[in-house]
SEKOL-624286 format. One record per residue: x, y, z of N, C-alpha, C in turn. Coordinates in steps of 0.05 Angstrom, whole numbers, padded with zeros to 5 digits, always signed. Layout:
<nodes>
XYZXYZXYZ/...
</nodes>
This chain:
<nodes>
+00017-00024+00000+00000+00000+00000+00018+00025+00000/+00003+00048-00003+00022+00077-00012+00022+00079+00011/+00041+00093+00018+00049+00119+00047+00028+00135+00037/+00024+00151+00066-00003+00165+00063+00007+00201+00051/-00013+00200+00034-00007+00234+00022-00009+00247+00040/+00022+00271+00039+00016+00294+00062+00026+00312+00045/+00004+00334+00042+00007+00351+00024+00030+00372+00038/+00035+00394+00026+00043+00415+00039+00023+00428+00068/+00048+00437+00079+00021+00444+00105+00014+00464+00103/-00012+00476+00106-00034+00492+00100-00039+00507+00134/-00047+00538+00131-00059+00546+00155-00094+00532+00166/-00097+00526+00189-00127+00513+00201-00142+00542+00184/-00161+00532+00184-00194+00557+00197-00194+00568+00223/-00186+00546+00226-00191+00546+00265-00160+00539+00278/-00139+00555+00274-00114+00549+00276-00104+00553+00310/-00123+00560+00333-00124+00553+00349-00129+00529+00356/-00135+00520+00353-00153+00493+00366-00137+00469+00348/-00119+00458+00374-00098+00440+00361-00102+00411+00358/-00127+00409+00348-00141+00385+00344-00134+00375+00316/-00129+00345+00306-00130+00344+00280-00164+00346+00270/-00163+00361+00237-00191+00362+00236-00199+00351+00200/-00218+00340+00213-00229+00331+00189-00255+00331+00164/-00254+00344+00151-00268+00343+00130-00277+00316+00127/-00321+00320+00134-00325+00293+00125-00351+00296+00116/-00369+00275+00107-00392+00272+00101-00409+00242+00108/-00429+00252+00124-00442+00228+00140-00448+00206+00132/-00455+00208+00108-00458+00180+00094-00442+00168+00074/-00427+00185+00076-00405+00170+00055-00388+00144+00063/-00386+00123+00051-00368+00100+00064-00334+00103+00072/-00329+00121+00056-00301+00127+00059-00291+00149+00084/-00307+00160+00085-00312+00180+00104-00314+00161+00136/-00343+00141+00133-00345+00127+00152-00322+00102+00165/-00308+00106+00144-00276+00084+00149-00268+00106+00176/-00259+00118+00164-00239+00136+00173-00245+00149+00202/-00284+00157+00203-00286+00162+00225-00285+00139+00248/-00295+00120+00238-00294+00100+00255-00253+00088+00268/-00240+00093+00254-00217+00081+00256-00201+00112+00280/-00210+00138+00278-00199+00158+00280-00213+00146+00320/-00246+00141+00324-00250+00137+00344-00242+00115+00358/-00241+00095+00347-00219+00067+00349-00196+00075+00367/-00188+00094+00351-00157+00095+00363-00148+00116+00390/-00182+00127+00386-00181+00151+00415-00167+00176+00404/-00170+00176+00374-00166+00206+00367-00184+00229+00380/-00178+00253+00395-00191+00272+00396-00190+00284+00374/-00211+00294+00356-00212+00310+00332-00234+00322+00326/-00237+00343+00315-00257+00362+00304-00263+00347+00274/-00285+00366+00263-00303+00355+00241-00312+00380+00234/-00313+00379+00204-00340+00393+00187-00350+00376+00166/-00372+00382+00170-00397+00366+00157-00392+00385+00128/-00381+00361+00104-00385+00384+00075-00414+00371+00069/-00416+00393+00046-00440+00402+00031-00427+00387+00007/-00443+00373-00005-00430+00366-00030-00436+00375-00051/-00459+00397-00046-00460+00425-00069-00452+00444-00064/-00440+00453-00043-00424+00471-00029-00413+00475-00013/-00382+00460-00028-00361+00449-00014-00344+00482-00004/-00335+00476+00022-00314+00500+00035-00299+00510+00021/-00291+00536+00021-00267+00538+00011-00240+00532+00020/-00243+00525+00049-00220+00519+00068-00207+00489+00055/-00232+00471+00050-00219+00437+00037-00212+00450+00010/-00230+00458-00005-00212+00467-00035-00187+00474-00036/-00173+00487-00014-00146+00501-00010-00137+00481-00001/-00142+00461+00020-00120+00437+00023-00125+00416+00009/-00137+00414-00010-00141+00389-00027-00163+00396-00048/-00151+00399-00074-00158+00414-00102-00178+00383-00101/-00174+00358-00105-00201+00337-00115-00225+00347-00098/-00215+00356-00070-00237+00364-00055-00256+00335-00046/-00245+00309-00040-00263+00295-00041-00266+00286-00016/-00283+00281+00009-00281+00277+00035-00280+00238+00034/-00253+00237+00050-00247+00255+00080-00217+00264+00067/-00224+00277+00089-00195+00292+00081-00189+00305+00108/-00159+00297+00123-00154+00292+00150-00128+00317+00155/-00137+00348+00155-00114+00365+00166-00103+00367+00195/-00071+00352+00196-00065+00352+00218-00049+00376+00236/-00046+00379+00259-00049+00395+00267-00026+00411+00272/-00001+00396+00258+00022+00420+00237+00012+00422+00211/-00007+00418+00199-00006+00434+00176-00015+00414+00149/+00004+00388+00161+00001+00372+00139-00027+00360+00137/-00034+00343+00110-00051+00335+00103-00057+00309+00087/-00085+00294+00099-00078+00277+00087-00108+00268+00083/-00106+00249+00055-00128+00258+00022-00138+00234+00024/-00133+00209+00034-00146+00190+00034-00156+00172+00055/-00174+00157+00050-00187+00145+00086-00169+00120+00084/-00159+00109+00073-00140+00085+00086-00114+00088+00087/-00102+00123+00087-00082+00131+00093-00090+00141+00128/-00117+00161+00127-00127+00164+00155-00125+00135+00178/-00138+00124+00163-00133+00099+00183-00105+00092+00194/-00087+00089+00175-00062+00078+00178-00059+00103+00195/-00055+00126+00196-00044+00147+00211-00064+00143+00245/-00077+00139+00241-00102+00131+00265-00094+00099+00278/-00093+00090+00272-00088+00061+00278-00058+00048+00279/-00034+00050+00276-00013+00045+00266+00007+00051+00289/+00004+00076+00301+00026+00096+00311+00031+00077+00342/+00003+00062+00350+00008+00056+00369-00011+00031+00379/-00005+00017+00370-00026-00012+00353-00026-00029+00375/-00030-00023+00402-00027-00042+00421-00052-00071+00414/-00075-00061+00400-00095-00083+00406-00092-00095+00374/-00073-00091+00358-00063-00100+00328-00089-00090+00310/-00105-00071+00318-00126-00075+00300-00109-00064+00264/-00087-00049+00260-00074-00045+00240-00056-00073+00234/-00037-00079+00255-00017-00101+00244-00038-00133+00230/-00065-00129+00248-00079-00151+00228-00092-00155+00197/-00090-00128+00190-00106-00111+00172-00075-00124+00145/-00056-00117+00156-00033-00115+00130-00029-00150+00125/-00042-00170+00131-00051-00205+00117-00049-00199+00080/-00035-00215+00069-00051-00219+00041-00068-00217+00038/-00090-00226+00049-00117-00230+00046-00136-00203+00053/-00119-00196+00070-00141-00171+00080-00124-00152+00064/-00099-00150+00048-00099-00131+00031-00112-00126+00012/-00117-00162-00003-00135-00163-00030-00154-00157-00020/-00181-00167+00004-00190-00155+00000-00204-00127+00000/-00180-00112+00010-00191-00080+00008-00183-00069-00024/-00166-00089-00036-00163-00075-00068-00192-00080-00078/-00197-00102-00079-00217-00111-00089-00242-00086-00081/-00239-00095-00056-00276-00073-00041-00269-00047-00064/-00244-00034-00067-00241-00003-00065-00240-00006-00104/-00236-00020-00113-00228-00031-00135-00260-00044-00153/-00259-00064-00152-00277-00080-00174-00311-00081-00158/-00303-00078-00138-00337-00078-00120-00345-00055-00117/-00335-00032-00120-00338-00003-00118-00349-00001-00140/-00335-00009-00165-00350+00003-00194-00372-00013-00190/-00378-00037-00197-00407-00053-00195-00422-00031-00175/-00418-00036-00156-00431-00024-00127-00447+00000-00143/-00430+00015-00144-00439+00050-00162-00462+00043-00179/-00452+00026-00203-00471+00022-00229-00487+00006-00217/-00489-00014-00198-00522-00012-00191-00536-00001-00179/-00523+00016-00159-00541+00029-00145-00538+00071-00157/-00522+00059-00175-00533+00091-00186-00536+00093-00219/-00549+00072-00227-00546+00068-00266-00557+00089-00281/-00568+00110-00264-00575+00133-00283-00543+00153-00289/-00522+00145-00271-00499+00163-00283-00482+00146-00295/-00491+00130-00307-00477+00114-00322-00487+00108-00356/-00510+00125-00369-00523+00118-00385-00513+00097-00411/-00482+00106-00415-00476+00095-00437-00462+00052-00428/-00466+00059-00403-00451+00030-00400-00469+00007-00408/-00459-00019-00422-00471-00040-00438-00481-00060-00418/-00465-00058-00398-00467-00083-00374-00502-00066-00354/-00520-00097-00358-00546-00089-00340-00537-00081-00304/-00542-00067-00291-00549-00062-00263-00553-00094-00254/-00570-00106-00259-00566-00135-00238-00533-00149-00250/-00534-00150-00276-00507-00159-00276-00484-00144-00261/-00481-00119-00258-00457-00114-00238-00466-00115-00208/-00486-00116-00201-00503-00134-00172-00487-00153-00173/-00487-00182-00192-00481-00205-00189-00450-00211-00189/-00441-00189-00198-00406-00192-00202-00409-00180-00184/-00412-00162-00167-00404-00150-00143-00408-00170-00117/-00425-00190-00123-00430-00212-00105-00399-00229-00111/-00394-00242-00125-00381-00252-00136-00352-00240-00126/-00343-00219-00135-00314-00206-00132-00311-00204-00103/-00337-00203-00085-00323-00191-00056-00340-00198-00034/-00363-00206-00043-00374-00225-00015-00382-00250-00018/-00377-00266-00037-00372-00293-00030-00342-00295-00016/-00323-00294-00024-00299-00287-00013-00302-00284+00020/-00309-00260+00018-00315-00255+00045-00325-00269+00071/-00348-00272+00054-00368-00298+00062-00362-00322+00077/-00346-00334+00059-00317-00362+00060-00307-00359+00079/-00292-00331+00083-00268-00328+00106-00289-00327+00137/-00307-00310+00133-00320-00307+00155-00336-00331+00166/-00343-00355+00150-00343-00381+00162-00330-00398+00178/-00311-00377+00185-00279-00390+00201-00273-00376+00224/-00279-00349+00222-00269-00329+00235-00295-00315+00243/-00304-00298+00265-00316-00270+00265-00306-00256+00257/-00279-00247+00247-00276-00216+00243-00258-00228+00217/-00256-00201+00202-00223-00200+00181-00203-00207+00189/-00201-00203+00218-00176-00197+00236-00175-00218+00252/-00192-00248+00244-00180-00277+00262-00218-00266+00283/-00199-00276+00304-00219-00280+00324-00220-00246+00344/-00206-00230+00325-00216-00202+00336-00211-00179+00309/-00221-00161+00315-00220-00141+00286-00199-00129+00284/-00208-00119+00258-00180-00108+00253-00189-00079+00225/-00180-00060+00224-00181-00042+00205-00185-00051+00179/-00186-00077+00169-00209-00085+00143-00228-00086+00150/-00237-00095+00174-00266-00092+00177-00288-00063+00180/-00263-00056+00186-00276-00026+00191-00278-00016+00160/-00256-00019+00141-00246-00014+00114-00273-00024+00094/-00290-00047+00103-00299-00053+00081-00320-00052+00093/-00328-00056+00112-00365-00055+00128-00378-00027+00116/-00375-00008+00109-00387+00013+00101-00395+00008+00075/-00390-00004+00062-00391-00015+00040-00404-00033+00032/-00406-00064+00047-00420-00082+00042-00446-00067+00067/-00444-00047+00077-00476-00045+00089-00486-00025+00075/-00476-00010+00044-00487+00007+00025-00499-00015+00008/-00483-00037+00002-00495-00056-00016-00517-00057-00006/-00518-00080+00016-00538-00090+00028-00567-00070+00024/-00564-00049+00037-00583-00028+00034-00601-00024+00009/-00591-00029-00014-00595-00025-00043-00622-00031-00049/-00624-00064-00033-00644-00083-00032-00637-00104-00021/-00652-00095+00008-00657-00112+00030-00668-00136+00033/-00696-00147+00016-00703-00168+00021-00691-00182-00004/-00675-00174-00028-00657-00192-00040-00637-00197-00030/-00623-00180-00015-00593-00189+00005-00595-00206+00019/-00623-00210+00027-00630-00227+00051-00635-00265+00038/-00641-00260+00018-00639-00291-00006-00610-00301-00013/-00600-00288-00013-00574-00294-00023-00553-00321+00005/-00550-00331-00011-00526-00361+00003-00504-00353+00015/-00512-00333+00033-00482-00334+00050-00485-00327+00077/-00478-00351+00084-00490-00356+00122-00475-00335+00135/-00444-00328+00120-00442-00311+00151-00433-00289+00147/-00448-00277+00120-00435-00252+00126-00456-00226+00137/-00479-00246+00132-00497-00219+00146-00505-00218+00172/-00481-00241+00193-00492-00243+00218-00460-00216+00225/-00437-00214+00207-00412-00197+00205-00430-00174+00200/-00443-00166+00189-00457-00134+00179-00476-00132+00204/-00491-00140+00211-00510-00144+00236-00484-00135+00259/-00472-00140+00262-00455-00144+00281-00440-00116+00279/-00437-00102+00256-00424-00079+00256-00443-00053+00258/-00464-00063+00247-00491-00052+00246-00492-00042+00282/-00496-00058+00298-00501-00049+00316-00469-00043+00337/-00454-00043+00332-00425-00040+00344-00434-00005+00347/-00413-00003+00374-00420+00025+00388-00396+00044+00365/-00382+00036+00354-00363+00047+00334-00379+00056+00314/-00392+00043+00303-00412+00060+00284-00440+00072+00296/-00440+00073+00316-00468+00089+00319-00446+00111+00330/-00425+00105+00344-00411+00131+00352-00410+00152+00323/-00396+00133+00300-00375+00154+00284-00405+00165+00262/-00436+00159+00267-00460+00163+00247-00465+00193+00270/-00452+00202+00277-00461+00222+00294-00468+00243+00284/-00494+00257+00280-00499+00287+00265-00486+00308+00278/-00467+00321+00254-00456+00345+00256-00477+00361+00247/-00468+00394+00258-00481+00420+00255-00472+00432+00219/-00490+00430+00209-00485+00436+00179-00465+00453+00172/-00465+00469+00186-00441+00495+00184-00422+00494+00210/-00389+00497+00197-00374+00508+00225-00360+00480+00230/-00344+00483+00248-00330+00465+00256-00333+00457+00288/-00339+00439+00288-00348+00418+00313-00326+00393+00326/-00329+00397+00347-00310+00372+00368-00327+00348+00362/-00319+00331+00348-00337+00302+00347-00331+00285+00372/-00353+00276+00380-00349+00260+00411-00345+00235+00402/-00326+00238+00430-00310+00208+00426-00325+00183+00433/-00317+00162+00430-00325+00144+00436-00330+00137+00466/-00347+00132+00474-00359+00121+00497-00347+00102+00512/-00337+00097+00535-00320+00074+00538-00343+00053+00544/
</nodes>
């Protein structure tokens, strides 16, 4: 995997407040990696909630794609991607391995895969109107997206509860946002489908205090202290 992008360092908004802060958006999956891994690790950090029709000018100045999350730390530097956030969140001080379990073969492929070949399917079925010209039907990238990353999944989790053996690990966090966007798409077809254990793994994250922590409504405008996790 890359080292995580750190752009040039940039002045805060809020250049008092020596919190790292992050640019995010509540429902986004990539967003939700990152918050979840940032509370994982007992990051104290601030938040703004973007607008995704009217994005800040503060993220435009630290990151021209502008695409959340996007994690300015609190010299300056910056950093553009959520499984670079994680690694910076999880890594530095890995007492419970939830990062050293995450770097497996297996849990590398499969975050190429999730971020990779289940992402495009994922999109074109659940969004086939921005896709007009593509030849491939919406259930067919449904069924390859079954195929590329939760049978797989599926398999391993017949062995294990977590990505991470018999405790988690930052793939799980990496890819649950994801297979619970699928899932969502269509519920009582997700629920037909042959795979004993991965929706007792989504159920399971579904209700984990890590994601009801990191689903927390921010104030539309402004920058906010996101509360930490609950012990």
């Amino acid at each position: 995997m890359q080292t995580p992008s750190l752009a040039t360092p940039s002045p805060r908004p809020d250049a008092d407040t020596p919190n790292p802060l992050l640019y995010t958006f509540r429902r986004c999956p990539y967003a939700m990696r990152a918050r979840m891994a940032l509370l994982q690790a007992g990051c104290v950090f601030d938040a703004v909630e973007v607008s995704l029709r009217d994005k800040p000018a503060s993220l435009l100045a630290l990151s021209p794609k502008a695409t959340v999350p996007v994690l300015q730390l609190p010299d300056g530097r910056v950093i553009e991607e959520s499984w670079d956030i994680m690694r910076w969140a999880l890594s530095s001080e890995d007492a419970q391995g939830w990062w050293t379990r995450a770097q497996s073969p297996d849990n590398l492929e499969a975050l190429q895969r999730n971020d990779g070949d289940f992402k495009h399917h994922l999109d074109r079925w659940k969004y086939p109107q921005r896709f007009p010209g593509d030849a491939v039907t919406p259930d067919a990238h449904r069924d390859r997206a079954v195929d590329v990353l939760l049978r797989p999944l599926d398999e391993r989790l017949r062995t294990a509860p977590f990505l991470g053996g018999a405790d988690p690990c930052a793939t799980d966090l990496a890819l649950f946002p994801f297979v619970r966007q699928f899932a969502a798409v269509a519920p009582a077809w997700f629920a037909t489908l042959d795979l004993p254990a991965l929706p007792s793994w989504l159920d399971g994250w579904l209700g984990h205090p890590l994601f009801i922590a990191c689903m927390h409504k921010l104030p539309a405008e402004g920058v906010s202290r996101f509360p930490p996790l609950e012990p």
